[in-house]
TORKOL-4160 file (C-alpha; in steps of 0.2 Angstrom, whole numbers, padded with zeros to 4 digits, m for minus):
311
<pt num="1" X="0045" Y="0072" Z="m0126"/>
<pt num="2" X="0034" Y="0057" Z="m0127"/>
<pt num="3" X="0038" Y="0043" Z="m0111"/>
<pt num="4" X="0047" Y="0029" Z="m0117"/>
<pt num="5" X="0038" Y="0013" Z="m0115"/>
<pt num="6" X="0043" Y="0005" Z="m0105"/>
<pt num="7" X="0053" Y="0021" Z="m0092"/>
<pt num="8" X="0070" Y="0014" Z="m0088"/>
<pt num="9" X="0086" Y="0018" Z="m0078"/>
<pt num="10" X="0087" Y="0032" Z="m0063"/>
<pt num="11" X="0073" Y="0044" Z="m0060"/>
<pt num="12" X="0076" Y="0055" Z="m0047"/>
<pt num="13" X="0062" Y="0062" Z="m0037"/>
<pt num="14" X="0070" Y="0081" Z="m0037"/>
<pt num="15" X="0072" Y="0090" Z="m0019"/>
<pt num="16" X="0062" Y="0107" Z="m0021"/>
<pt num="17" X="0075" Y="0120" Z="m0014"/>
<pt num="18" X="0068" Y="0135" Z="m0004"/>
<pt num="19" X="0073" Y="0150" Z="0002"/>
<pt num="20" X="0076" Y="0156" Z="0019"/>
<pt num="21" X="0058" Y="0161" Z="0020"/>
<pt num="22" X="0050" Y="0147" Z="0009"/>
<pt num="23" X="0048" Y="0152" Z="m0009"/>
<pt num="24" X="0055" Y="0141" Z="m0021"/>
<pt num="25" X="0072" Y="0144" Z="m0026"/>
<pt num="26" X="0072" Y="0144" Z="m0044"/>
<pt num="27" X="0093" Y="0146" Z="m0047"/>
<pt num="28" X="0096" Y="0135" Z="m0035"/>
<pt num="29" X="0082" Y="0122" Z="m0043"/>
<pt num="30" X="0091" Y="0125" Z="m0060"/>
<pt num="31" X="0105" Y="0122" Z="m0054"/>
<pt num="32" X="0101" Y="0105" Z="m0046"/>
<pt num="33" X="0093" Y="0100" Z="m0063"/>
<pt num="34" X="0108" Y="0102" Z="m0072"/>
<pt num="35" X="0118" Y="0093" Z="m0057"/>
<pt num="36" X="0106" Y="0077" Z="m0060"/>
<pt num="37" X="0107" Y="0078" Z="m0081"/>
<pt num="38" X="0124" Y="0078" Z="m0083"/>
<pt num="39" X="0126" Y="0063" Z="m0073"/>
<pt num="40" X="0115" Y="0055" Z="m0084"/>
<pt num="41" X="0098" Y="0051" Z="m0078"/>
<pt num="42" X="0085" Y="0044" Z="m0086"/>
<pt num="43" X="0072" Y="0054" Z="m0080"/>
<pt num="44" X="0067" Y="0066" Z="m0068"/>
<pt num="45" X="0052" Y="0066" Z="m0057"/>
<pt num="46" X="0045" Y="0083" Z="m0049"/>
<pt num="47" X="0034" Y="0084" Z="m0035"/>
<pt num="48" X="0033" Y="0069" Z="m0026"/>
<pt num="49" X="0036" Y="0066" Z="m0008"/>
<pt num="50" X="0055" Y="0072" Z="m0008"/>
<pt num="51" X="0051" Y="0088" Z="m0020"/>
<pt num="52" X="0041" Y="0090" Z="m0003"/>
<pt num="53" X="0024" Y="0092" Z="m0015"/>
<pt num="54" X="0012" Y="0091" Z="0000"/>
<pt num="55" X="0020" Y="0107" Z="0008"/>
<pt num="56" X="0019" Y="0117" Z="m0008"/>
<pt num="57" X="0005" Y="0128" Z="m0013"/>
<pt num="58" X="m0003" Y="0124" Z="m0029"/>
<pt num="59" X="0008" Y="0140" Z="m0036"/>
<pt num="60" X="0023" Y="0134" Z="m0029"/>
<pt num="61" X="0019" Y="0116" Z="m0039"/>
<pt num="62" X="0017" Y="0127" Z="m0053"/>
<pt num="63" X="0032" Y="0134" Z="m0053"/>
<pt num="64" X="0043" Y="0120" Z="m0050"/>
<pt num="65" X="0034" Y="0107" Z="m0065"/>
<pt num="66" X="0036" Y="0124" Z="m0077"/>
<pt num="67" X="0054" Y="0127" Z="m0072"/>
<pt num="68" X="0059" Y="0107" Z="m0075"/>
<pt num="69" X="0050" Y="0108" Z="m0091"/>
<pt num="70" X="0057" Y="0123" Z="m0098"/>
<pt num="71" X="0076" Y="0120" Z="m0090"/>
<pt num="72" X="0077" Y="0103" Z="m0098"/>
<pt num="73" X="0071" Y="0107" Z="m0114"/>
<pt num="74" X="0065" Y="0088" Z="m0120"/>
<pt num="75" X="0083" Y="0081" Z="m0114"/>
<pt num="76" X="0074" Y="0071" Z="m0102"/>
<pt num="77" X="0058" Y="0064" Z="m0098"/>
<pt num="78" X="0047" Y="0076" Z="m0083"/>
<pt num="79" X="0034" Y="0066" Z="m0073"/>
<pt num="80" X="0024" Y="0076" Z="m0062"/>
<pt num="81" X="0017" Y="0070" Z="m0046"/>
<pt num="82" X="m0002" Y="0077" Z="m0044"/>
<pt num="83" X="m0004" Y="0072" Z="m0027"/>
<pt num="84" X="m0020" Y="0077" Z="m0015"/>
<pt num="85" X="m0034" Y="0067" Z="m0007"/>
<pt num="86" X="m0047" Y="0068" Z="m0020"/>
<pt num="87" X="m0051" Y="0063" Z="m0037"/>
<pt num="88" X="m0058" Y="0080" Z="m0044"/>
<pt num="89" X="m0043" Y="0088" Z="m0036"/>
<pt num="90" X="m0030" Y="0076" Z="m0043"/>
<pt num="91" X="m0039" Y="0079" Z="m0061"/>
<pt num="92" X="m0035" Y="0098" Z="m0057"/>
<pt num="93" X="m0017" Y="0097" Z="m0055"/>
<pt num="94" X="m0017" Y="0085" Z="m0071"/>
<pt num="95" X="m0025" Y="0100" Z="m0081"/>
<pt num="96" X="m0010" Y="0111" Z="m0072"/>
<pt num="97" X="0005" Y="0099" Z="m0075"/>
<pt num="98" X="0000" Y="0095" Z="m0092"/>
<pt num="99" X="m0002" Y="0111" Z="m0100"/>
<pt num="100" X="0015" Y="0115" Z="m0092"/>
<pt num="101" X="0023" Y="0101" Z="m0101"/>
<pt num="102" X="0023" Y="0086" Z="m0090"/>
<pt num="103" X="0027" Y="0069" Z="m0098"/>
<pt num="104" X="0019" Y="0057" Z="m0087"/>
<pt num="105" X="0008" Y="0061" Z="m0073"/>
<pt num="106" X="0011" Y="0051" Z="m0056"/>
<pt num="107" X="m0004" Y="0047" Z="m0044"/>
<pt num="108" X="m0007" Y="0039" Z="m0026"/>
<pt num="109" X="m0022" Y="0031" Z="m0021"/>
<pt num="110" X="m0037" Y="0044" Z="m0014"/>
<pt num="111" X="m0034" Y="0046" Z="0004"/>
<pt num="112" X="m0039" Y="0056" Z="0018"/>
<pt num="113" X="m0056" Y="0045" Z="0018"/>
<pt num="114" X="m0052" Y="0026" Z="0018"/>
<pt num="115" X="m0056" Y="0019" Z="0000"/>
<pt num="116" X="m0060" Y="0002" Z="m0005"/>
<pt num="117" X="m0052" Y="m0005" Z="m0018"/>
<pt num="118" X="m0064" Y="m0004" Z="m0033"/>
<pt num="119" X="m0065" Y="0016" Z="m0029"/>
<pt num="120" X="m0046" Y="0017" Z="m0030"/>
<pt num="121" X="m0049" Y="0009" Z="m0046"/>
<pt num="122" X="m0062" Y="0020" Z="m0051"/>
<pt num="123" X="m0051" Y="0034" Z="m0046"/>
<pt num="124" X="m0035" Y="0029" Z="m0059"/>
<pt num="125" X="m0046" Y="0029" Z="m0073"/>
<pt num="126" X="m0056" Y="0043" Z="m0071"/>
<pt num="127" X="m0038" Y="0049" Z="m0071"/>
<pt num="128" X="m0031" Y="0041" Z="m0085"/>
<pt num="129" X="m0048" Y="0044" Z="m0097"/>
<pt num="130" X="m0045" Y="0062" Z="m0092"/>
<pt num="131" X="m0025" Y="0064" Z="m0094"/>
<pt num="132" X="m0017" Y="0068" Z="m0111"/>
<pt num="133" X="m0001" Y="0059" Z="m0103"/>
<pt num="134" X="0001" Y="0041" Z="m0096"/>
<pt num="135" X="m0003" Y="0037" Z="m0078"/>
<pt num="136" X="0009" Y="0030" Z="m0066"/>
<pt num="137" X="0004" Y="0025" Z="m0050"/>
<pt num="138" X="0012" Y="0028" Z="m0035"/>
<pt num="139" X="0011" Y="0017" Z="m0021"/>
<pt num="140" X="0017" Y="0025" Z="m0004"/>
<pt num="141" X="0007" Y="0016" Z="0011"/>
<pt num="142" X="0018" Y="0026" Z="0025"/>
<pt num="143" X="0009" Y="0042" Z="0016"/>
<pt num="144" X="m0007" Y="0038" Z="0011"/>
<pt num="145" X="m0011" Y="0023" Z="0023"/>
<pt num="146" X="m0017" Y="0015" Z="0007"/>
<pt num="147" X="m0005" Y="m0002" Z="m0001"/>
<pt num="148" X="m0011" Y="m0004" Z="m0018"/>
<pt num="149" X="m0014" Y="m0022" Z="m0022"/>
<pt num="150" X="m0002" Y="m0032" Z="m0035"/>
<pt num="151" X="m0020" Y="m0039" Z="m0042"/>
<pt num="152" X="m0026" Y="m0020" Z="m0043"/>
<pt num="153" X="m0011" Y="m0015" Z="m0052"/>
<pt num="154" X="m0010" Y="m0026" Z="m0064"/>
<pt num="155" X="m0027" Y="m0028" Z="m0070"/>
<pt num="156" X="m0026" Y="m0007" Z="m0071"/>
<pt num="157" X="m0010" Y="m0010" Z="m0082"/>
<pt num="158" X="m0021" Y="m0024" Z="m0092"/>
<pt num="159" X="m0033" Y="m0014" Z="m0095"/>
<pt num="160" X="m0021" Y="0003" Z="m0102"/>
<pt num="161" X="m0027" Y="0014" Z="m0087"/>
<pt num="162" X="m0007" Y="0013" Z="m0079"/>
<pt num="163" X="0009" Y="0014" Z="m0088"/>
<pt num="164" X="0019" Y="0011" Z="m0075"/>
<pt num="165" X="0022" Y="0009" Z="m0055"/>
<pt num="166" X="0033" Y="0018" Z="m0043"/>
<pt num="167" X="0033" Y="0007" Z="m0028"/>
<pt num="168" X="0038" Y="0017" Z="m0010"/>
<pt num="169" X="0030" Y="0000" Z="m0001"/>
<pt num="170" X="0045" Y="m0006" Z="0007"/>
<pt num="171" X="0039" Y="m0021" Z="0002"/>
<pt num="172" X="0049" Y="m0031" Z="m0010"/>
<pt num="173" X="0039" Y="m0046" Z="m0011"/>
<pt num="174" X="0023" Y="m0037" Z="m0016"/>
<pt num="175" X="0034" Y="m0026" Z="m0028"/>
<pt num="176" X="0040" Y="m0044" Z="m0037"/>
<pt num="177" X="0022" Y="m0049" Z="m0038"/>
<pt num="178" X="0019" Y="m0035" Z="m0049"/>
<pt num="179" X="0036" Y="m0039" Z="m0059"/>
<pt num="180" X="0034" Y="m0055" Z="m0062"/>
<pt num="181" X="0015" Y="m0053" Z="m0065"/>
<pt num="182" X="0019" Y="m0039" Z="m0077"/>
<pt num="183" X="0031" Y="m0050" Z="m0088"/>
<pt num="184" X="0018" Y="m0065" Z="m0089"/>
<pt num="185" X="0003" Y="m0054" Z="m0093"/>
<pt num="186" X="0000" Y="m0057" Z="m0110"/>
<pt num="187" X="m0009" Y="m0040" Z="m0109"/>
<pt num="188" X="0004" Y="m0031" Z="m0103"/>
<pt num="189" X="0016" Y="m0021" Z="m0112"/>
<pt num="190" X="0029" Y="m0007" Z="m0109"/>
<pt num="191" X="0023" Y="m0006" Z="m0092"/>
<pt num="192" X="0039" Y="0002" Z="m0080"/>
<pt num="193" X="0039" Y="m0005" Z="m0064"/>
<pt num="194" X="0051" Y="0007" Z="m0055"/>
<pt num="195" X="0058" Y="0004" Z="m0037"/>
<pt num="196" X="0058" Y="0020" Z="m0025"/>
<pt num="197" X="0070" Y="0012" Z="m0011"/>
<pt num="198" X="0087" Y="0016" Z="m0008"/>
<pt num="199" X="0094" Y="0003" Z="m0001"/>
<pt num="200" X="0089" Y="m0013" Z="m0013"/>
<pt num="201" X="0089" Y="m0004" Z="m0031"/>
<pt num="202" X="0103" Y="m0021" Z="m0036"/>
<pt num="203" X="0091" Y="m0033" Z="m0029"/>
<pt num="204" X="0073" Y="m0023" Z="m0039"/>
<pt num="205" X="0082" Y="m0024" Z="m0056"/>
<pt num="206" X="0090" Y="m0041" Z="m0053"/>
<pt num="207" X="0073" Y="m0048" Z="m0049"/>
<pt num="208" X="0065" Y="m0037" Z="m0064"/>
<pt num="209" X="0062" Y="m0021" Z="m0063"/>
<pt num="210" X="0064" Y="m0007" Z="m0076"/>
<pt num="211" X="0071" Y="0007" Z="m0064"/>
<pt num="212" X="0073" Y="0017" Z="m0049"/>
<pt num="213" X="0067" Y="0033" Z="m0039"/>
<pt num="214" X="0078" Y="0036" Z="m0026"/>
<pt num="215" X="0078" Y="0050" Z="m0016"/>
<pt num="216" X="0097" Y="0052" Z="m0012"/>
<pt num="217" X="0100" Y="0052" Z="m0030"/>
<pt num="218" X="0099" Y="0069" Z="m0028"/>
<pt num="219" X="0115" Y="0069" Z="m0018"/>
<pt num="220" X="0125" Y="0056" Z="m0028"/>
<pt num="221" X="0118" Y="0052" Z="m0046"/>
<pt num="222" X="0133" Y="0048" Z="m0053"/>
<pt num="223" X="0131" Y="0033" Z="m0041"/>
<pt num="224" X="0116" Y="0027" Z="m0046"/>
<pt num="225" X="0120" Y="0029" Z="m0065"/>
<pt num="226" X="0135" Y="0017" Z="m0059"/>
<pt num="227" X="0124" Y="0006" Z="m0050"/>
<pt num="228" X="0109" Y="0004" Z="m0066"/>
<pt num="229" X="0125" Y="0003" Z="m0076"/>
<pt num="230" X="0134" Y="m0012" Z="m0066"/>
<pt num="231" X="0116" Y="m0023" Z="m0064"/>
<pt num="232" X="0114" Y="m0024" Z="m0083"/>
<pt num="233" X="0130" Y="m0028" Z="m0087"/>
<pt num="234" X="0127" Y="m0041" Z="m0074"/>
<pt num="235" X="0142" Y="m0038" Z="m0063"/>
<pt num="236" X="0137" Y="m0042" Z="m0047"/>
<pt num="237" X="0151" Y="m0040" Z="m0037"/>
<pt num="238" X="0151" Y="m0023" Z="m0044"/>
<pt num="239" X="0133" Y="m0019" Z="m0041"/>
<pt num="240" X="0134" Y="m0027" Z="m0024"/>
<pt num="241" X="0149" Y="m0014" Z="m0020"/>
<pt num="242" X="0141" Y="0001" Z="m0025"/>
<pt num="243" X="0125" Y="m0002" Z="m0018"/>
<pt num="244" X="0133" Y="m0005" Z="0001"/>
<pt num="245" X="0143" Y="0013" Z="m0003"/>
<pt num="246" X="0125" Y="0021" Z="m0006"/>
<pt num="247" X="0116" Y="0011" Z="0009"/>
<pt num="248" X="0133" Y="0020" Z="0019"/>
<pt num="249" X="0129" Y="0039" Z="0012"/>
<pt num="250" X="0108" Y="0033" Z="0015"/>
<pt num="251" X="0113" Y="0032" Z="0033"/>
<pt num="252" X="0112" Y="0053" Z="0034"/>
<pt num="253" X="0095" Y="0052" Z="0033"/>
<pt num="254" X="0096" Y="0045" Z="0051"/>
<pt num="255" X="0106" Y="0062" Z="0058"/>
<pt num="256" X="0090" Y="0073" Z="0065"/>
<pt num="257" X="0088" Y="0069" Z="0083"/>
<pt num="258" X="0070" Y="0058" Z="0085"/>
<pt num="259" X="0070" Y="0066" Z="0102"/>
<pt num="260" X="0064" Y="0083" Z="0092"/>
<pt num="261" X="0060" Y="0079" Z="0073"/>
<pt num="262" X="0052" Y="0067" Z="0063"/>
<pt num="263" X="0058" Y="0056" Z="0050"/>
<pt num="264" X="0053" Y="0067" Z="0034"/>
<pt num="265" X="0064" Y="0083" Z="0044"/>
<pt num="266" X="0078" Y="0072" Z="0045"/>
<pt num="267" X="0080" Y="0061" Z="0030"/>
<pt num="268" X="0075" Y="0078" Z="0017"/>
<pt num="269" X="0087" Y="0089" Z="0030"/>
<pt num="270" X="0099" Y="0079" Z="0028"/>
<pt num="271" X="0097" Y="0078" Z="0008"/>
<pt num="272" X="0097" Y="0097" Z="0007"/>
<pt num="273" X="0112" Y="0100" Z="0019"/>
<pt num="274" X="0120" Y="0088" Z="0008"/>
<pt num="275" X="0115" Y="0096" Z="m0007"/>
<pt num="276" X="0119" Y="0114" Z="m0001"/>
<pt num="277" X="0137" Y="0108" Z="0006"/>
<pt num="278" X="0141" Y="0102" Z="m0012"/>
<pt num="279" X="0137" Y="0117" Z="m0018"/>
<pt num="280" X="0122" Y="0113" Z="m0028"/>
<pt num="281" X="0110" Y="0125" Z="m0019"/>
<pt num="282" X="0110" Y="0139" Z="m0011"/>
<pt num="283" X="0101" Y="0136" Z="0006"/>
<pt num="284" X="0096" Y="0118" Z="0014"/>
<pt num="285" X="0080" Y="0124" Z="0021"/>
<pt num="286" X="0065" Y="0114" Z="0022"/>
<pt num="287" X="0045" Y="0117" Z="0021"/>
<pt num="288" X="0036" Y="0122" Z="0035"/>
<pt num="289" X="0029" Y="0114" Z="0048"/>
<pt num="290" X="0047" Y="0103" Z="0047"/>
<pt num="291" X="0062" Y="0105" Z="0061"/>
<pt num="292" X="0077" Y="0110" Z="0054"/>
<pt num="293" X="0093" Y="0101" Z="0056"/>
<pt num="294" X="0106" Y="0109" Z="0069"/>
<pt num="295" X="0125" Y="0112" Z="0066"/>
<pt num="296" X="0131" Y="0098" Z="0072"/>
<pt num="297" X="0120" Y="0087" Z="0065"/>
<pt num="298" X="0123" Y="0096" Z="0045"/>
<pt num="299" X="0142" Y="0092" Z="0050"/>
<pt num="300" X="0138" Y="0073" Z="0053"/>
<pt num="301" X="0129" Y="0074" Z="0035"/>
<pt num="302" X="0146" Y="0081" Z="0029"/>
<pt num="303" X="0155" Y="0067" Z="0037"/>
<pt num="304" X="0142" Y="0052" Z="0027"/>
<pt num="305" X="0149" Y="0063" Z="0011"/>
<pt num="306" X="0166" Y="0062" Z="0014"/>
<pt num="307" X="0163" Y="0043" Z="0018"/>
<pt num="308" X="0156" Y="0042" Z="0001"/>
<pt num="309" X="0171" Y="0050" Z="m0008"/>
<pt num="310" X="0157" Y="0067" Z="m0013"/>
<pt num="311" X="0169" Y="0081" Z="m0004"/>
């Protein structure tokens, strides 16, 4: 199906379950789509950094945009991250993603080498001359060590190179620059400007923005539906109340020990052993080289989803 312009509502960024010994778990992945659509996304967005894309082999990545495609059959809109350090590799898993079906193709900055800012530019549109399917840039400076710059954006958006932005920044000042920049560009139309945090989805839309990528709306999309549902009716208190409810259940990602594992191992651990004690998927294992959460940690997991009203 064609993207809407702009891309509104809840986008998930899908988990990629495994098995035990770390091929993709295709019933399990099914199943997880269908848990998502029937709580009424708006979209669904594979292989970004909580589908674990930089731990997949380019097969694996294959297998999960093909399986997305062909499950949903048009329901929904598919962006496909094509993550990698490089421009002629990125353009590679463009040609991939695309012939597999991918509505929208999703892109960080070149890292790896640092980049100035007119070769990041040079790097989205080589990109988007190249791509059969609009662009959206991702920015995600914990990962690539790169914060794309409001200025950059939108003058990329001017210009039709970007169709949109998903902002993993943190920063919500910068992310309203590019809002509010967005809306007075005479330029600029249908451009989705989509918040990847958690924790201030009420406060993005109220100041905005067209949507939302959150990772732990793979654990409780009904809850985020709700949440898009109650900013655009403009009931704040309602907003406001569901929004503290989802920074509670956020707060498993906090339940891997520092003392042993990073933050990826603990917040995606904790997104898998949530997934896997609702039943959605089979095992809650995540991609090598990551540390695995331990019993009593998965049970404080099941204690945020009791907390949250999801067992």
């Amino acid at each position: 199906m064609s993207l809407p312009a702009p891309l509104t509502g809840v986008v998930p960024p899908v988990c990629t379950p495994l098995t035990p010994d770390g091929e993709v778990d295709l019933p399990s992945l099914r199943r997880l789509l269908d848990h998502l659509v029937q709580a009424g996304v708006h979209g669904l967005f594979v292989l970004g950094s909580t589908s674990e894309a930089a731990h997949l082999t380019d097969r694996q990545r294959g297998l999960v945009v093909e399986t997305a495609v062909d499950h949903t059959g048009g329901r929904l809109p598919v962006l496909a991250g094509v993550i990698d350090m490089t421009t002629p590799r990125v353009l590679d898993h463009v040609r991939r993603v695309t012939a597999a079906g991918a509505d929208a193709v999703v892109v960080t900055a070149p890292f790896y080498a640092r980049t100035h800012p007119a070769e990041i530019a040079r790097h989205y549109r080589l990109i988007a001359a190249a791509s059969p399917v609009p662009v959206i840039a991702y920015d995600i400076p914990a990962a690539v060590h790169t914060k794309l710059p409001a200025d950059l954006v939108l003058a990329l958006a001017a210009e039709g190179v970007l169709a949109g932005l998903k902002d993993s920044s943190g920063d919500l000042a910068a992310f309203r620059e590019v809002v509010t920049g967005a809306r007075a560009h005479p330029g600029i139309s249908g451009f989705a400007a989509l918040t990847g945090s958690e924790l201030f989805v009420d406060a993005a839309l109220a100041l905005g923005a067209d949507g939302a990528v959150p990772g732990l709306a793979n654990v409780d999309p009904h809850g985020y539906v709700r949440l898009d549902r109650l900013c655009r009716r403009g009931d704040r208190d309602g907003a406001r109340a569901e929004q503290e409810r989802l920074c509670a259940l956020f707060g498993m990602v906090r339940t891997g020990d520092p003392a042993r594992m990073g933050g990826g191992s603990s917040a995606l651990g904790a997104f898998k052993a949530a997934l896997h004690l609702r039943g959605v998927i089979d095992c809650p294992a995540t991609a090598e080289p990551q540390v695995p959460l331990e019993s009593e940690e998965v049970e404080r997991v099941g204690k945020h989803l009791a907390a949250a009203g999801l067992l």
